[in-house]
C-alpha positions in Angstrom: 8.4 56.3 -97.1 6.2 55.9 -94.3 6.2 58.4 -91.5 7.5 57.6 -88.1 4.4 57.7 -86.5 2.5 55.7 -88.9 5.1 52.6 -88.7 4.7 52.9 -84.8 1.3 53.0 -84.2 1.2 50.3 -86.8 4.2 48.1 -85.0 2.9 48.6 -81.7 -0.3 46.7 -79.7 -2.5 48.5 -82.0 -5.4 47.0 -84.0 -6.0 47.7 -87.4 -9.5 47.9 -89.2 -8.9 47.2 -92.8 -10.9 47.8 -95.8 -11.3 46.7 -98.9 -13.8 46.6 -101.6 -16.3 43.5 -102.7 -16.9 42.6 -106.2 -20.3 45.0 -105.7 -18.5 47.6 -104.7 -19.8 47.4 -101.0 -16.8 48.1 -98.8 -15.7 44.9 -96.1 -13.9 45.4 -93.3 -12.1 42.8 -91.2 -10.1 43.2 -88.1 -6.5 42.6 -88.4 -2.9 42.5 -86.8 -0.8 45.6 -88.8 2.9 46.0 -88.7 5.2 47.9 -91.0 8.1 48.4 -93.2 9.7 51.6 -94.2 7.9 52.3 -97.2 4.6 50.1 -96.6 2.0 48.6 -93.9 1.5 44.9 -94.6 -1.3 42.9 -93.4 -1.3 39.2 -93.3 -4.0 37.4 -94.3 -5.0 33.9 -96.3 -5.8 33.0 -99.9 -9.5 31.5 -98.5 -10.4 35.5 -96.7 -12.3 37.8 -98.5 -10.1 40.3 -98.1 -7.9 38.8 -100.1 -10.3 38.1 -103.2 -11.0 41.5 -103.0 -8.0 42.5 -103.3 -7.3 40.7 -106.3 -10.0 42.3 -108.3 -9.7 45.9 -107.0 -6.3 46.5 -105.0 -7.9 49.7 -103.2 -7.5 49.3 -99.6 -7.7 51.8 -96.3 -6.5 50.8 -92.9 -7.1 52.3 -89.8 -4.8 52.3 -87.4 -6.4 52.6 -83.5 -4.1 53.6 -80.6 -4.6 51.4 -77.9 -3.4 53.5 -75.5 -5.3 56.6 -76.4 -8.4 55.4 -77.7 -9.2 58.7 -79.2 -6.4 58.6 -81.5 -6.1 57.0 -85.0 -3.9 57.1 -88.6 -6.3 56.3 -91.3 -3.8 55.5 -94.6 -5.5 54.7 -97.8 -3.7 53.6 -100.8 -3.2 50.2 -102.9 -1.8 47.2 -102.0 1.3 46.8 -104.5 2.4 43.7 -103.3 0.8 40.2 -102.7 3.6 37.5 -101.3 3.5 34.2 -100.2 5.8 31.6 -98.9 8.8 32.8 -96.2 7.8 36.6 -96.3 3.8 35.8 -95.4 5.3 33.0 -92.5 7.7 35.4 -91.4 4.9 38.0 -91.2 2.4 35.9 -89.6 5.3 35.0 -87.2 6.0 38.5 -86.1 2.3 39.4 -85.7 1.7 36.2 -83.4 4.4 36.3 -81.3 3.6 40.3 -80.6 0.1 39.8 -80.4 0.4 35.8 -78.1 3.7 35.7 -77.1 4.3 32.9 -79.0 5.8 32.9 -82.9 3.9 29.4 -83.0 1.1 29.6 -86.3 -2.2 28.2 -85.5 -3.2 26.4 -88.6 -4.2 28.5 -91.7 -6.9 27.8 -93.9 -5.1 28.4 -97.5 -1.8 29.9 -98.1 -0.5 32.4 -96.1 -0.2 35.9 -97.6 1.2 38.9 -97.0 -0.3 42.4 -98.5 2.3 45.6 -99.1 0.1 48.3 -98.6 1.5 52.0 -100.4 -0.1 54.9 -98.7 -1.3 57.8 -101.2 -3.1 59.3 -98.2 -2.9 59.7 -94.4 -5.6 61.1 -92.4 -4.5 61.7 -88.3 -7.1 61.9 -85.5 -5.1 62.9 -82.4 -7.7 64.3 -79.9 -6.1 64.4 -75.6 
């Protein structure tokens, strides 16, 4: 289970900087709209990103989590993604994350199949300087 603070910051109007790993090895990080469940953070993305390649080959990820509101905090969570899903859960994701993020649940057009990643934590780093 994911801590309370972690599923906030990560539900909130908080960016997340997300990495995963290229086929080198060379780590790739995108910018991306996190949200949460009890037990994961999921990150919506495409089947045409990179990220999502990557993750195919090598499901080692990290996300940092950046507090807007107090820029000098952050929850850095690495793990693997255990779950890839498409169809309704990916739409429903992408749904949430728009309509928090534009005020609008309306998709703009996606360039491949939407997908959502289930991100398990195996470690959490905080950064919570006032």
């Amino acid at each position: 289970m994911l801590d309370l603070d972690v599923r906030d910051l990560a539900a909130g109007m908080n960016l997340g900087f997300f990495t995963t790993l290229m086929p080198g090895g060379q780590p790739q990080t995108s910018i991306v709209w996190p949200h949460a469940d009890e037990r994961h953070i999921l990150v919506g993305t495409q089947t045409s990103r990179q990220k999502y390649r990557n993750i195919l080959a090598d499901p080692r990820a990290t996300i940092l989590l950046h507090d807007n509101a107090n820029p000098r905090r952050y929850i850095e969570i690495r793990g693997r993604v255990v779950a890839t899903e498409t169809g309704p859960p990916a739409i429903e994701l992408a749904r949430l994350t728009f309509t928090k993020w534009t005020g609008s649940p309306i998709l703009r057009e996606a360039e491949g199949e939407r997908v959502l990643l289930r991100l398990r934590a195996d470690h959490v780093h905080r950064k919570d300087s006032r």
